[in-house]
PDB file of N, CA, C and O in Angstrom:
ATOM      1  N   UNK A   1      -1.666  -6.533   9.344  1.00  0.00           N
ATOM      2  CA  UNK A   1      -2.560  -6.301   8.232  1.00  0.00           C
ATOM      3  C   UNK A   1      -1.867  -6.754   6.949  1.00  0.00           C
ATOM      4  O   UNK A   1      -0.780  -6.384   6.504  1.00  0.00           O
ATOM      5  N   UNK A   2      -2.944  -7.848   6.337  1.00  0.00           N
ATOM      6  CA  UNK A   2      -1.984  -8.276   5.006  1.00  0.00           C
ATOM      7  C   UNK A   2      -2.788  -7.675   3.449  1.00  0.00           C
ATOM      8  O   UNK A   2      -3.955  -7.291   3.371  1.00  0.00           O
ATOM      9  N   UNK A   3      -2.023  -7.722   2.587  1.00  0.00           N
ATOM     10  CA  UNK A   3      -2.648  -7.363   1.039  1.00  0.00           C
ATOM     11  C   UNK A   3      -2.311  -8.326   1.237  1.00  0.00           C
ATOM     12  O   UNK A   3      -1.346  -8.914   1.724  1.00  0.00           O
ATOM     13  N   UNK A   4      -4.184  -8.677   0.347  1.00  0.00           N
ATOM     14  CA  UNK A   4      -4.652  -9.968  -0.271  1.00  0.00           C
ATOM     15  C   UNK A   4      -4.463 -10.148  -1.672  1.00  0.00           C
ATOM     16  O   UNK A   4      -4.066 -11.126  -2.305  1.00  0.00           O
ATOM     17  N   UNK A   5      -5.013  -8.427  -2.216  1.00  0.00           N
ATOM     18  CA  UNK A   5      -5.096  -8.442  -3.850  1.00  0.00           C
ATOM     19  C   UNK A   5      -4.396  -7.047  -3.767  1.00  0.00           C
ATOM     20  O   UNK A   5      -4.520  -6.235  -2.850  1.00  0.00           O
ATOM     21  N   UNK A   6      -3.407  -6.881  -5.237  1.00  0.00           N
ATOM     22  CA  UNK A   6      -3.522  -5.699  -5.756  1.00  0.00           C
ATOM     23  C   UNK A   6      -4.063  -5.647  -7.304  1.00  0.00           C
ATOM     24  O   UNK A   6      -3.981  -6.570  -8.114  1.00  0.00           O
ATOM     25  N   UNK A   7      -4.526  -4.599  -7.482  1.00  0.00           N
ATOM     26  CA  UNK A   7      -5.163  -4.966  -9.047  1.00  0.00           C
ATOM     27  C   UNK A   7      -4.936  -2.988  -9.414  1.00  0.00           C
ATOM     28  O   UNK A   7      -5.191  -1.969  -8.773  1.00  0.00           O
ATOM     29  N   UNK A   8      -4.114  -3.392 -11.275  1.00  0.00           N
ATOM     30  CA  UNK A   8      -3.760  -2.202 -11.720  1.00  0.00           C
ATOM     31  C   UNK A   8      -5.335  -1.251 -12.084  1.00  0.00           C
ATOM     32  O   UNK A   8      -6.236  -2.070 -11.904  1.00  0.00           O
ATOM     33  N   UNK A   9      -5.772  -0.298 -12.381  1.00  0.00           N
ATOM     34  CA  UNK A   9      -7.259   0.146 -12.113  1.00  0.00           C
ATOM     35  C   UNK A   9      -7.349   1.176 -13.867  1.00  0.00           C
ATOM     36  O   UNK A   9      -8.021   0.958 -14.874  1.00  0.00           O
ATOM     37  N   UNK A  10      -6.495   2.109 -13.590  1.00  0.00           N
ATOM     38  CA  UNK A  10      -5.963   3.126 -14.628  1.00  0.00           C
ATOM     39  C   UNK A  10      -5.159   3.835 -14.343  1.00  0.00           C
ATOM     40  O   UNK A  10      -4.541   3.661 -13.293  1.00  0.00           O
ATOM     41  N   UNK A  11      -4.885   4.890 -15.183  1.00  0.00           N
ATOM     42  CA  UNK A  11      -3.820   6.173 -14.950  1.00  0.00           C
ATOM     43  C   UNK A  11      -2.917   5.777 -13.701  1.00  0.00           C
ATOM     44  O   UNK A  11      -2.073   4.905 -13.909  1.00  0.00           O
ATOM     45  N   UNK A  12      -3.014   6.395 -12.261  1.00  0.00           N
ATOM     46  CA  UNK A  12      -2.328   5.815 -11.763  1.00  0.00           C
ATOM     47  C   UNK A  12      -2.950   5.368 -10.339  1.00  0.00           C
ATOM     48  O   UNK A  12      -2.475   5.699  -9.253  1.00  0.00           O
ATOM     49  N   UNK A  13      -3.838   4.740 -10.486  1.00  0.00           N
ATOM     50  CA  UNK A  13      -4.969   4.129  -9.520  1.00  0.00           C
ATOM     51  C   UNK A  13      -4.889   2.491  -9.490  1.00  0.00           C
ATOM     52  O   UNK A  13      -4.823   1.718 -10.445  1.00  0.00           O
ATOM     53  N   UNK A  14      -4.917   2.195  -7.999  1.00  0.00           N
ATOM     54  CA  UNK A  14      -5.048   0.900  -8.195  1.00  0.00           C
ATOM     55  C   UNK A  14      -5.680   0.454  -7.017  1.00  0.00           C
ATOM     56  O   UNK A  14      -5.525   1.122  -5.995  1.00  0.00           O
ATOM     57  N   UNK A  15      -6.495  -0.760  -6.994  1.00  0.00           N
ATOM     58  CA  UNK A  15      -7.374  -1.796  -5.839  1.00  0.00           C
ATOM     59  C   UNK A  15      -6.743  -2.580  -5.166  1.00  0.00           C
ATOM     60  O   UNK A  15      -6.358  -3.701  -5.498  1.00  0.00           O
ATOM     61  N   UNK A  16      -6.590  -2.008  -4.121  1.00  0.00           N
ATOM     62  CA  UNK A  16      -6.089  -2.593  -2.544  1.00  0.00           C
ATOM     63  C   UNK A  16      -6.835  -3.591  -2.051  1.00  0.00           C
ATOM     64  O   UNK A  16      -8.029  -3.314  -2.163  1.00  0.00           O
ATOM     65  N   UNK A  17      -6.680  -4.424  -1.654  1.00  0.00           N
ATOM     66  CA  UNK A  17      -7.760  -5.421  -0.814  1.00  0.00           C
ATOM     67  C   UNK A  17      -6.804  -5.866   0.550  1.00  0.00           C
ATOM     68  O   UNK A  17      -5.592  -6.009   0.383  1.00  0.00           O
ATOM     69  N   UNK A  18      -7.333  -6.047   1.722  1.00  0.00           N
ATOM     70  CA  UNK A  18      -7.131  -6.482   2.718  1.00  0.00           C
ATOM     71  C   UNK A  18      -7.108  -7.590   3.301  1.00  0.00           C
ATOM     72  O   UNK A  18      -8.087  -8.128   2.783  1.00  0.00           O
ATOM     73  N   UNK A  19      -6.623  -8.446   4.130  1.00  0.00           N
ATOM     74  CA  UNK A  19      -7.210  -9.767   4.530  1.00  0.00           C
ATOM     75  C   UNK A  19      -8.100  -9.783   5.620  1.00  0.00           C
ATOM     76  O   UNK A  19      -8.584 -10.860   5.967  1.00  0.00           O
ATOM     77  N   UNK A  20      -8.500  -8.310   6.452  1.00  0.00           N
ATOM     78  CA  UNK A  20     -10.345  -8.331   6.745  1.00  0.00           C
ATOM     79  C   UNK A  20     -11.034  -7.999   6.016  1.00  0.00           C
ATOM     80  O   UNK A  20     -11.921  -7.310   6.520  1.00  0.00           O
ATOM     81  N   UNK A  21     -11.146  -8.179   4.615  1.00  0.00           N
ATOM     82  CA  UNK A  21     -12.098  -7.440   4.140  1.00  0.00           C
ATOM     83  C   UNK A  21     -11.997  -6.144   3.311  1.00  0.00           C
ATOM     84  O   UNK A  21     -12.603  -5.865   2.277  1.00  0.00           O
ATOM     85  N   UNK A  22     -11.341  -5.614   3.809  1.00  0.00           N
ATOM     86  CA  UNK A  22     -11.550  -4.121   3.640  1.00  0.00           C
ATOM     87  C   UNK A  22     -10.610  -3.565   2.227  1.00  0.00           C
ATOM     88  O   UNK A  22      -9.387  -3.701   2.247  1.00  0.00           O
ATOM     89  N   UNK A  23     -11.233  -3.007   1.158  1.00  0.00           N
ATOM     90  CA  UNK A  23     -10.949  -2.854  -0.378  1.00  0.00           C
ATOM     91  C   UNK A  23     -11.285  -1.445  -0.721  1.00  0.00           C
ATOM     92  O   UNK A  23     -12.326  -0.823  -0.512  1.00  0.00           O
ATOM     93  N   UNK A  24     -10.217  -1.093  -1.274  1.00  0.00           N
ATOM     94  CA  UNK A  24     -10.730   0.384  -1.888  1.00  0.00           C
ATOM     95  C   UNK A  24      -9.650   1.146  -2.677  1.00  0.00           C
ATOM     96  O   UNK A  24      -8.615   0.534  -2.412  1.00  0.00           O
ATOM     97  N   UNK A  25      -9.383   2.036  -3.404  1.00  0.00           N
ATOM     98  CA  UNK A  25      -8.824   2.405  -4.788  1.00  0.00           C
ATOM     99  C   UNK A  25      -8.239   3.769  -4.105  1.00  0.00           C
ATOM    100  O   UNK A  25      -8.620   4.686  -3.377  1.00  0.00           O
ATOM    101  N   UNK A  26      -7.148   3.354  -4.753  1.00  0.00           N
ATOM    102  CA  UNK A  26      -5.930   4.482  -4.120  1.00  0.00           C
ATOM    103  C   UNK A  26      -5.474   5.563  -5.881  1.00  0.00           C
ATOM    104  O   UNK A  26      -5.106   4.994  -6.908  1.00  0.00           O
ATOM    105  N   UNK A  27      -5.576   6.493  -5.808  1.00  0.00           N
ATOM    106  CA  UNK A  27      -4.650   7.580  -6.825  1.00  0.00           C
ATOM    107  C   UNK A  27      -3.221   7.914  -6.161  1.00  0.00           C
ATOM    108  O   UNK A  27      -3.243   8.914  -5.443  1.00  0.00           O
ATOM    109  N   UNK A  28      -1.927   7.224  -6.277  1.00  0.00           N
ATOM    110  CA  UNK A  28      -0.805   7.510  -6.405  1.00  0.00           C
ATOM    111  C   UNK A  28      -0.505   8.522  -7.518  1.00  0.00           C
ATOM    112  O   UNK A  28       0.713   8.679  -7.603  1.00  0.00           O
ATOM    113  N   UNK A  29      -1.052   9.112  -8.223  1.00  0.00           N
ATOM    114  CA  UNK A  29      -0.119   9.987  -9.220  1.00  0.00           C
ATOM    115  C   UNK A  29       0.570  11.664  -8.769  1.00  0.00           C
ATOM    116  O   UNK A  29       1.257  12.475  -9.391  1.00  0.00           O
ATOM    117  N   UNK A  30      -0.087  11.637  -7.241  1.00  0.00           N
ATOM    118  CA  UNK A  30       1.233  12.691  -6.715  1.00  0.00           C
ATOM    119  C   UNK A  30       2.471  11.972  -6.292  1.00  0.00           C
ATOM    120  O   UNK A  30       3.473  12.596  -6.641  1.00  0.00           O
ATOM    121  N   UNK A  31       2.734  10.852  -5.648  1.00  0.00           N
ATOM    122  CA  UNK A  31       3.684  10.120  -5.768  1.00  0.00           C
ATOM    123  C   UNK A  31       4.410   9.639  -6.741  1.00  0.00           C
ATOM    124  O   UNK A  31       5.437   9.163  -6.257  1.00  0.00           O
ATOM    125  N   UNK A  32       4.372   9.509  -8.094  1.00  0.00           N
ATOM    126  CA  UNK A  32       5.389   9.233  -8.937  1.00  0.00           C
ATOM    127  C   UNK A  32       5.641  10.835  -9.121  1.00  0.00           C
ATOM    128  O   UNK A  32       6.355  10.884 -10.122  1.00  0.00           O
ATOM    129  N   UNK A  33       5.517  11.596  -8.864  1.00  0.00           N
ATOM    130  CA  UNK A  33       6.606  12.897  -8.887  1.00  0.00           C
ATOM    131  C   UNK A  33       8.003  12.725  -8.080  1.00  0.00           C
ATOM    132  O   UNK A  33       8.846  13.616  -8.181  1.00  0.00           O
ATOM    133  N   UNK A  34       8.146  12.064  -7.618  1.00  0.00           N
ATOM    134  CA  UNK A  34       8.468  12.544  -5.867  1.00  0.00           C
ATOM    135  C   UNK A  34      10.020  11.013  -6.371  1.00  0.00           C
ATOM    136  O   UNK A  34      10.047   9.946  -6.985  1.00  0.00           O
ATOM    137  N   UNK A  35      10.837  11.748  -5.739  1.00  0.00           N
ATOM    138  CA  UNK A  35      12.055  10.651  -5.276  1.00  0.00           C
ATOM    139  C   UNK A  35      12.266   9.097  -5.837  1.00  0.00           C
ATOM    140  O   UNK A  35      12.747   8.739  -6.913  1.00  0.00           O
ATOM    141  N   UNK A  36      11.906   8.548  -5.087  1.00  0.00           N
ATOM    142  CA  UNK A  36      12.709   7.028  -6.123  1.00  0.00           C
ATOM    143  C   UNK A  36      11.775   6.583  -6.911  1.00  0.00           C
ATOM    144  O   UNK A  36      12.056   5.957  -7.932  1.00  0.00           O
ATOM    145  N   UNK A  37      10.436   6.867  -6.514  1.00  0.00           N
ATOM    146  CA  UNK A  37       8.716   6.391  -7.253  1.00  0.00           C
ATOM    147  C   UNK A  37       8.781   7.395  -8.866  1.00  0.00           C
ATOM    148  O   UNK A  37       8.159   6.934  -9.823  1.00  0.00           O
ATOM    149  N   UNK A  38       9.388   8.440  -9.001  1.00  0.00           N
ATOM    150  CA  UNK A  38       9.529   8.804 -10.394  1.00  0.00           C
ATOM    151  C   UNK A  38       9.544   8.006 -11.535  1.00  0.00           C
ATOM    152  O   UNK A  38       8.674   8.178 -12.389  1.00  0.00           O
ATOM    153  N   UNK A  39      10.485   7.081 -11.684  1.00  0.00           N
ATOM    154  CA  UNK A  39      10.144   5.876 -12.400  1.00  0.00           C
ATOM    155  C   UNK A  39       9.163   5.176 -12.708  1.00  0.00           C
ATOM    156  O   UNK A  39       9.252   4.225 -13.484  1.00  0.00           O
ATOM    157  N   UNK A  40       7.973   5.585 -12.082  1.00  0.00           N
ATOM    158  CA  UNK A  40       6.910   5.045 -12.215  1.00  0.00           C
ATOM    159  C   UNK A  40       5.969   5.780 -12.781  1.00  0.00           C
ATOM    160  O   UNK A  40       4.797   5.434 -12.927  1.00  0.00           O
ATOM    161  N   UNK A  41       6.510   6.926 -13.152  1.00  0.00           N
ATOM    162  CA  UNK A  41       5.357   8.108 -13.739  1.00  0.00           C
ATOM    163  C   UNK A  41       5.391   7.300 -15.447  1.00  0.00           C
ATOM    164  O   UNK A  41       4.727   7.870 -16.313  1.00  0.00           O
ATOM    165  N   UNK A  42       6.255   5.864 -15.890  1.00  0.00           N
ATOM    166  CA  UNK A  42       6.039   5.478 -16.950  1.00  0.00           C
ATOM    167  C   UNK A  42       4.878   4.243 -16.471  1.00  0.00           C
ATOM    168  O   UNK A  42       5.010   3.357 -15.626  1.00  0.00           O
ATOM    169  N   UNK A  43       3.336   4.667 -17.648  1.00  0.00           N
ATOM    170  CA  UNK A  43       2.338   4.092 -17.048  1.00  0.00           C
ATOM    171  C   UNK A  43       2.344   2.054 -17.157  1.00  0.00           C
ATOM    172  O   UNK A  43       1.624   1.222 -16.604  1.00  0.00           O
ATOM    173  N   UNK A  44       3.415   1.922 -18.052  1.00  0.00           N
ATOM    174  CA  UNK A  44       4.121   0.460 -18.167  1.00  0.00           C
ATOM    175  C   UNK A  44       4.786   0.288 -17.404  1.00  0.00           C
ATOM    176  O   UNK A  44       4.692  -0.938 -17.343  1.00  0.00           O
ATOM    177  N   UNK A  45       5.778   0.666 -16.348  1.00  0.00           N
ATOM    178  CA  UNK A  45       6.088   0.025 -15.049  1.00  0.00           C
ATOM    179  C   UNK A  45       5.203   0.706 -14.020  1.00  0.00           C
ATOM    180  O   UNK A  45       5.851   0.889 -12.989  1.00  0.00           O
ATOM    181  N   UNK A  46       4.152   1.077 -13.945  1.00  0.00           N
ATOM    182  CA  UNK A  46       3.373   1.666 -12.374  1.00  0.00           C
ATOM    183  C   UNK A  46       2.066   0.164 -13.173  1.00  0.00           C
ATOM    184  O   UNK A  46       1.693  -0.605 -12.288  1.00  0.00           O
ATOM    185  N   UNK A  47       1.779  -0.002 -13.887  1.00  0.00           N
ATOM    186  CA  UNK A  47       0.875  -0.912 -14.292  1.00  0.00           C
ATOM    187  C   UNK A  47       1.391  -2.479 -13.705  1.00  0.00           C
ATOM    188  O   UNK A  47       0.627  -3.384 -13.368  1.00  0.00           O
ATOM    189  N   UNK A  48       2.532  -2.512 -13.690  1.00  0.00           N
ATOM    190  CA  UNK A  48       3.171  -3.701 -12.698  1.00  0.00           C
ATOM    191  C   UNK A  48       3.140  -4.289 -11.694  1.00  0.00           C
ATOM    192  O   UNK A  48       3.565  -5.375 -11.299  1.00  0.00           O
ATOM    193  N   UNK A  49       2.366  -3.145 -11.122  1.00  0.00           N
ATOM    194  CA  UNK A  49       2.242  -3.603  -9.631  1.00  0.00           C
ATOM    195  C   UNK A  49       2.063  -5.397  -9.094  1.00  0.00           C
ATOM    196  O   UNK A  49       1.596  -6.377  -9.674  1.00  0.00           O
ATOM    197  N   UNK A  50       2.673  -5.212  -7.755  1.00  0.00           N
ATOM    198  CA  UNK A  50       2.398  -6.965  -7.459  1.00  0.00           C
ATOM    199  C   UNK A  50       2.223  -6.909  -5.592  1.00  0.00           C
ATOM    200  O   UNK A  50       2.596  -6.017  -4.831  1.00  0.00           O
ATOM    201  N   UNK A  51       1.691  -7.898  -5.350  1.00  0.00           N
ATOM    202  CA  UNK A  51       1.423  -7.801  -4.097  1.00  0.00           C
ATOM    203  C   UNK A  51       2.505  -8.878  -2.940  1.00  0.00           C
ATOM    204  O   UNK A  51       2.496 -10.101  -3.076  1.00  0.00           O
ATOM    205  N   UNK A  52       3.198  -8.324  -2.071  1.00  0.00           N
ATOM    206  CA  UNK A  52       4.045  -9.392  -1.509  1.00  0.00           C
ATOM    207  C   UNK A  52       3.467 -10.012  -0.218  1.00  0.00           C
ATOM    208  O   UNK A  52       3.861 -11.084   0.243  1.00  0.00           O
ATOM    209  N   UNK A  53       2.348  -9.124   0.407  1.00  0.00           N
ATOM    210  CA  UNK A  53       1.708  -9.624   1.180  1.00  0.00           C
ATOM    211  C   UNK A  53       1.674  -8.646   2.452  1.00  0.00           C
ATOM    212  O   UNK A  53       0.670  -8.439   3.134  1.00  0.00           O
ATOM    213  N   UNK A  54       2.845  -8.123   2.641  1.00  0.00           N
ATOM    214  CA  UNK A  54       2.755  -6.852   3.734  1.00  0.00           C
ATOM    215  C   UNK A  54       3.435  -5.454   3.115  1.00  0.00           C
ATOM    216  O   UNK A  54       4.033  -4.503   3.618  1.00  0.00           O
ATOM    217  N   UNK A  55       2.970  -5.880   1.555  1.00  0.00           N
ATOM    218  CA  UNK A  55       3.092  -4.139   0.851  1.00  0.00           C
ATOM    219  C   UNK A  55       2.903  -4.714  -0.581  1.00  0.00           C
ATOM    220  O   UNK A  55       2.886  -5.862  -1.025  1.00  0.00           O
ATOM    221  N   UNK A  56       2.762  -3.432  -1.158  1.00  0.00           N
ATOM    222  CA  UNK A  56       2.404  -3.388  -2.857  1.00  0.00           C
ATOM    223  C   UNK A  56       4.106  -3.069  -3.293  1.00  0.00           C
ATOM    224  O   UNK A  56       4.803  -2.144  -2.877  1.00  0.00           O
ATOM    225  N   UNK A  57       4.339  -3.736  -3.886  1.00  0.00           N
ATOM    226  CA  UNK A  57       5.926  -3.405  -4.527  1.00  0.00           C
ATOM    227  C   UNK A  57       5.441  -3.169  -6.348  1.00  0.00           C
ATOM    228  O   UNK A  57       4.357  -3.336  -6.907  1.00  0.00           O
ATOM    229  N   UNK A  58       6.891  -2.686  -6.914  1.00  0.00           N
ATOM    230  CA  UNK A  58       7.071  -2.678  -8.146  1.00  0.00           C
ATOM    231  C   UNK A  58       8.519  -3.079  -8.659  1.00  0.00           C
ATOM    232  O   UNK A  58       9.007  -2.620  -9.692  1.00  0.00           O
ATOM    233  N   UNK A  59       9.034  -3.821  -7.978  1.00  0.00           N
ATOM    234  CA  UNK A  59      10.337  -4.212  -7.498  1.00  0.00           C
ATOM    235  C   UNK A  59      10.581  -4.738  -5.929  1.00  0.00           C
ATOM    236  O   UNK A  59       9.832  -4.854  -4.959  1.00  0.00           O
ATOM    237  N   UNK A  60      12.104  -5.016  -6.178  1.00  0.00           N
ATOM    238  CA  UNK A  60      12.197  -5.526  -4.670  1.00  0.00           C
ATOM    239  C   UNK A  60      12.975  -3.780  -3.821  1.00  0.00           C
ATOM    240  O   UNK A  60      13.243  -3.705  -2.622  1.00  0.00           O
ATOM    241  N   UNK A  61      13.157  -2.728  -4.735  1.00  0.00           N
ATOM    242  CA  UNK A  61      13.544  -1.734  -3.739  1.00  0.00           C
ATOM    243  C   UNK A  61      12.263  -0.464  -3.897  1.00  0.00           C
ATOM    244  O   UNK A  61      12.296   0.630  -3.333  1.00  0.00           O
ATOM    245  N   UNK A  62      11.416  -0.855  -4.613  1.00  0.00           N
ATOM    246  CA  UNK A  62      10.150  -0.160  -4.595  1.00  0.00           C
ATOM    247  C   UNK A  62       9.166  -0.529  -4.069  1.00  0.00           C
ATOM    248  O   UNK A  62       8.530  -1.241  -4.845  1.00  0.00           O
ATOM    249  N   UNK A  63       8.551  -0.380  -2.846  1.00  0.00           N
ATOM    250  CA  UNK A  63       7.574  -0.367  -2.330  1.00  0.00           C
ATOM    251  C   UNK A  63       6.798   0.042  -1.602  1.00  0.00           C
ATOM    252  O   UNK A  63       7.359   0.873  -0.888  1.00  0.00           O
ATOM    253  N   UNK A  64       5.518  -0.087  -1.287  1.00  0.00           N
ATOM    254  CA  UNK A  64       4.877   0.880  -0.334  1.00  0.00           C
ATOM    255  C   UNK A  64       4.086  -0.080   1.179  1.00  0.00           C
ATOM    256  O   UNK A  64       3.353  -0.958   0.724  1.00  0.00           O
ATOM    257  N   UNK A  65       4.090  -0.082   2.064  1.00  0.00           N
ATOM    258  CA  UNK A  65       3.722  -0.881   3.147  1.00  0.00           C
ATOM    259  C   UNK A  65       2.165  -0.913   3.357  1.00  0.00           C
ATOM    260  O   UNK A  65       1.496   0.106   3.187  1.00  0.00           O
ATOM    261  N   UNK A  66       1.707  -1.897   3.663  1.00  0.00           N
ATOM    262  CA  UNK A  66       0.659  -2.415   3.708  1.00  0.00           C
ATOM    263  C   UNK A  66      -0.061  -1.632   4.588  1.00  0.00           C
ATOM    264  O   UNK A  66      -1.156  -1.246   4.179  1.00  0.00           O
ATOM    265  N   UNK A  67       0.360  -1.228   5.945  1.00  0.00           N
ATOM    266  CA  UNK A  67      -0.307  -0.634   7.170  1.00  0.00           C
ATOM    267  C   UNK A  67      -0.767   1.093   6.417  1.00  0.00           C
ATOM    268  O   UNK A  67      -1.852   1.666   6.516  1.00  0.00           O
ATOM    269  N   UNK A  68       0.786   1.682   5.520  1.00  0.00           N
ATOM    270  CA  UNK A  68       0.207   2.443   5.345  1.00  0.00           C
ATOM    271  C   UNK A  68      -0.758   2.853   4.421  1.00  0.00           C
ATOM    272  O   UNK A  68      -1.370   3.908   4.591  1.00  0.00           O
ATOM    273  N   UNK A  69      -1.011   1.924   3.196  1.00  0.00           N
ATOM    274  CA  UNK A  69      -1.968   1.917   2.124  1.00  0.00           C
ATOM    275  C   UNK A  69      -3.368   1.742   3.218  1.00  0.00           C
ATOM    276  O   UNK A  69      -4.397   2.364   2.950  1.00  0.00           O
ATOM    277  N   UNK A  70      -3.301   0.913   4.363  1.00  0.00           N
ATOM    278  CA  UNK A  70      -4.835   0.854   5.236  1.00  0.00           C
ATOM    279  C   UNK A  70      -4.889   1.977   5.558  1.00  0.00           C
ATOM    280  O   UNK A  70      -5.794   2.618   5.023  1.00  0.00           O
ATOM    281  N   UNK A  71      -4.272   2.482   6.229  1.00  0.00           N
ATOM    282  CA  UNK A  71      -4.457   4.051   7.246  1.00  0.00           C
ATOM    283  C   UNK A  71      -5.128   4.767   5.784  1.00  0.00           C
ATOM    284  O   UNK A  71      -6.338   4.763   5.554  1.00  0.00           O
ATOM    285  N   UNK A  72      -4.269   5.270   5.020  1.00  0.00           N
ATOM    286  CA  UNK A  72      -4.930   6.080   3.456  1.00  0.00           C
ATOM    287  C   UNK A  72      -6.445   5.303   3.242  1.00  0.00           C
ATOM    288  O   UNK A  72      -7.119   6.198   2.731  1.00  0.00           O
ATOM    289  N   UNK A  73      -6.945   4.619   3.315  1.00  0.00           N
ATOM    290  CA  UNK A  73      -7.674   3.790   2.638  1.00  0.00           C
ATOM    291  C   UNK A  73      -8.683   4.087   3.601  1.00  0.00           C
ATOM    292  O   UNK A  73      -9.656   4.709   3.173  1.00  0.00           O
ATOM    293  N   UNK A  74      -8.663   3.751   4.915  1.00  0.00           N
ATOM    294  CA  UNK A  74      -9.854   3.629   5.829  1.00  0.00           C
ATOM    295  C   UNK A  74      -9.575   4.962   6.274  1.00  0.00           C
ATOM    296  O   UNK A  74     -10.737   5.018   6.676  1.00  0.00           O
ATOM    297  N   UNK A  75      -9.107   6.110   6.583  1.00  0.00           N
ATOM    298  CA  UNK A  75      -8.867   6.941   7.247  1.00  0.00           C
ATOM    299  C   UNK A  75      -8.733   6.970   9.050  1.00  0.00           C
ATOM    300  O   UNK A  75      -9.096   7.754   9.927  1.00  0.00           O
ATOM    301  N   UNK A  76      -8.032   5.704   9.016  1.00  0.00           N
ATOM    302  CA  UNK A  76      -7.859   5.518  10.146  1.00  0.00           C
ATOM    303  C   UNK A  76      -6.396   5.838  11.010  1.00  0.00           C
ATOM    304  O   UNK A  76      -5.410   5.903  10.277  1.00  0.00           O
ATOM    305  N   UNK A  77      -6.225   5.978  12.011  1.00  0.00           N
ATOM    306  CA  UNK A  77      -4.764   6.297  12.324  1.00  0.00           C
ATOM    307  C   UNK A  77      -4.093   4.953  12.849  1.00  0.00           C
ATOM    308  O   UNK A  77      -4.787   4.044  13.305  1.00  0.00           O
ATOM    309  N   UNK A  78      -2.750   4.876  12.765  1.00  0.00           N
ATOM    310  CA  UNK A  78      -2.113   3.941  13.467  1.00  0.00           C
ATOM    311  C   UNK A  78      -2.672   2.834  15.238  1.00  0.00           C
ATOM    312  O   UNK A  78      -2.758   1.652  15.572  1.00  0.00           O
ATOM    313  N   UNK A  79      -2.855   3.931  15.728  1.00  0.00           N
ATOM    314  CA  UNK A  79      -3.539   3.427  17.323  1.00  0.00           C
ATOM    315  C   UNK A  79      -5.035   2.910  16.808  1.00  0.00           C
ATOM    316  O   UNK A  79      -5.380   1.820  17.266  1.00  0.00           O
ATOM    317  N   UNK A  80      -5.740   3.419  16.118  1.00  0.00           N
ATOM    318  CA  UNK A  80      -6.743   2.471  15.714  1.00  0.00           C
ATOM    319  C   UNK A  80      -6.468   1.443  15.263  1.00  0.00           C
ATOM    320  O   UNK A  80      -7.416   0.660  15.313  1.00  0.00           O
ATOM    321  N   UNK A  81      -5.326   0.933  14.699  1.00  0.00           N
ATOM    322  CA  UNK A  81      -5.371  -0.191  13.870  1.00  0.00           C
ATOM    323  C   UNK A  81      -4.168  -1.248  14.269  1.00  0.00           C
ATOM    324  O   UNK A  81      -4.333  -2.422  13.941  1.00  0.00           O
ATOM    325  N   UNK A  82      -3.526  -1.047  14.640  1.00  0.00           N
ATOM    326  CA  UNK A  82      -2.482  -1.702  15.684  1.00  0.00           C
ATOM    327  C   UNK A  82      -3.150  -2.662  17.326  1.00  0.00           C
ATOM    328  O   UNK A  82      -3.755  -2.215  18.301  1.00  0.00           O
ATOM    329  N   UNK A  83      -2.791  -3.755  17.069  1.00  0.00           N
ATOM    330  CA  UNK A  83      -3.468  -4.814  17.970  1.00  0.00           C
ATOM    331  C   UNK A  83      -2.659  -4.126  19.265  1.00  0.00           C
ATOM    332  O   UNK A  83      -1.452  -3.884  19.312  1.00  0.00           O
ATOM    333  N   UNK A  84      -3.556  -3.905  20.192  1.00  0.00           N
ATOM    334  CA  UNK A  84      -3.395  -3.213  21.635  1.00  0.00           C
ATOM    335  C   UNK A  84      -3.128  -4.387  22.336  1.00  0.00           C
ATOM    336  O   UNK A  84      -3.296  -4.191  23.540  1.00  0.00           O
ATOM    337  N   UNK A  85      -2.785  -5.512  22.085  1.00  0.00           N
ATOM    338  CA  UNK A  85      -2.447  -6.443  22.774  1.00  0.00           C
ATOM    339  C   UNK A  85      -0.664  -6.621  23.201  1.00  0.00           C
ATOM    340  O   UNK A  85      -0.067  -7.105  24.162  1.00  0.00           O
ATOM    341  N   UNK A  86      -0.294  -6.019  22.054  1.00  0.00           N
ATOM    342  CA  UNK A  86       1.351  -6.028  22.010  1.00  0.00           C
ATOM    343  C   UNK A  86       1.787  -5.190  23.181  1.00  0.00           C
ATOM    344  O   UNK A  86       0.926  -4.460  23.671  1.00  0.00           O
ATOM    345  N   UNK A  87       3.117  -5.182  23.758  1.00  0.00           N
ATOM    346  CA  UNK A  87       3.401  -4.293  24.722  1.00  0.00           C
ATOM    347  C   UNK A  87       4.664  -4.433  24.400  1.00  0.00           C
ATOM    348  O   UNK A  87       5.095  -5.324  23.668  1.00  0.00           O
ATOM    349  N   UNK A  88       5.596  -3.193  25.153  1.00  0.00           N
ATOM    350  CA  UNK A  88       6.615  -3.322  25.125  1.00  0.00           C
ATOM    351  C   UNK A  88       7.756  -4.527  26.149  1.00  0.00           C
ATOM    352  O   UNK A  88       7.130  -5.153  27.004  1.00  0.00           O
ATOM    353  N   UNK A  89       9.158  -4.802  26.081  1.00  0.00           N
ATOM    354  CA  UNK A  89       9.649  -5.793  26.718  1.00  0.00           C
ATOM    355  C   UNK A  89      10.265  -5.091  27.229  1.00  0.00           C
ATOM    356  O   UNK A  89      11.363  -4.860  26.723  1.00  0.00           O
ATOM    357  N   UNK A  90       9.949  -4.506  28.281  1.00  0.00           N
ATOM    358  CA  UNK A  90      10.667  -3.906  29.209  1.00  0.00           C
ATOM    359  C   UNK A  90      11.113  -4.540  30.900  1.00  0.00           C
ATOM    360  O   UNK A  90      11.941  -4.144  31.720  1.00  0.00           O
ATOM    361  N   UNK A  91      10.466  -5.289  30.907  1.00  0.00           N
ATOM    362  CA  UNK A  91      10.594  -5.872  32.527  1.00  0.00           C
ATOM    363  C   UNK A  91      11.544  -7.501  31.771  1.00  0.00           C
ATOM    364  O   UNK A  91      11.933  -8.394  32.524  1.00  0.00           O
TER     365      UNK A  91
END
């Protein structure tokens, strides 16, 4: 699953887009409380956002992963959204 677009929204909201399609607006502002994302409770670096393609960064040691902004977004779980084609290499 790739980010196509990120786009800054307000306060601390921003527009996710997908490469099926699928778009919708996330509120991070319980997360800039929290551990290394604090830094971002300044609304001039959380307004930064940029898209690398398999996550939303704000830096190269700040970021958040693409799979999990979908799961939040669609309310879907991992086994829904993970290609069932993969297997493990065990033999």
């Amino acid at each position: 699953m790739k980010v196509t677009e990120v786009e800054y929204v307000s306060g601390f909201t921003i527009r996710v887009t997908f490469s099926d399609g699928v778009c919708g607006i996330i509120n991070l502002e319980g997360l800039v409380t929290k551990g290394v994302f604090k830094g971002l409770a300044d609304k001039a670096k959380f307004e930064k956002v940029y898209n690398t393609g398999y996550s939303i960064a704000w830096s190269d040691e700040l970021e958040i992963d693409a799979l999990a902004l979908y799961m939040e977004i669609t309310g879907k779980h991992f086994g829904e959204i993970v290609d069932r084609r993969f297997s493990y290499a065990a033999d």
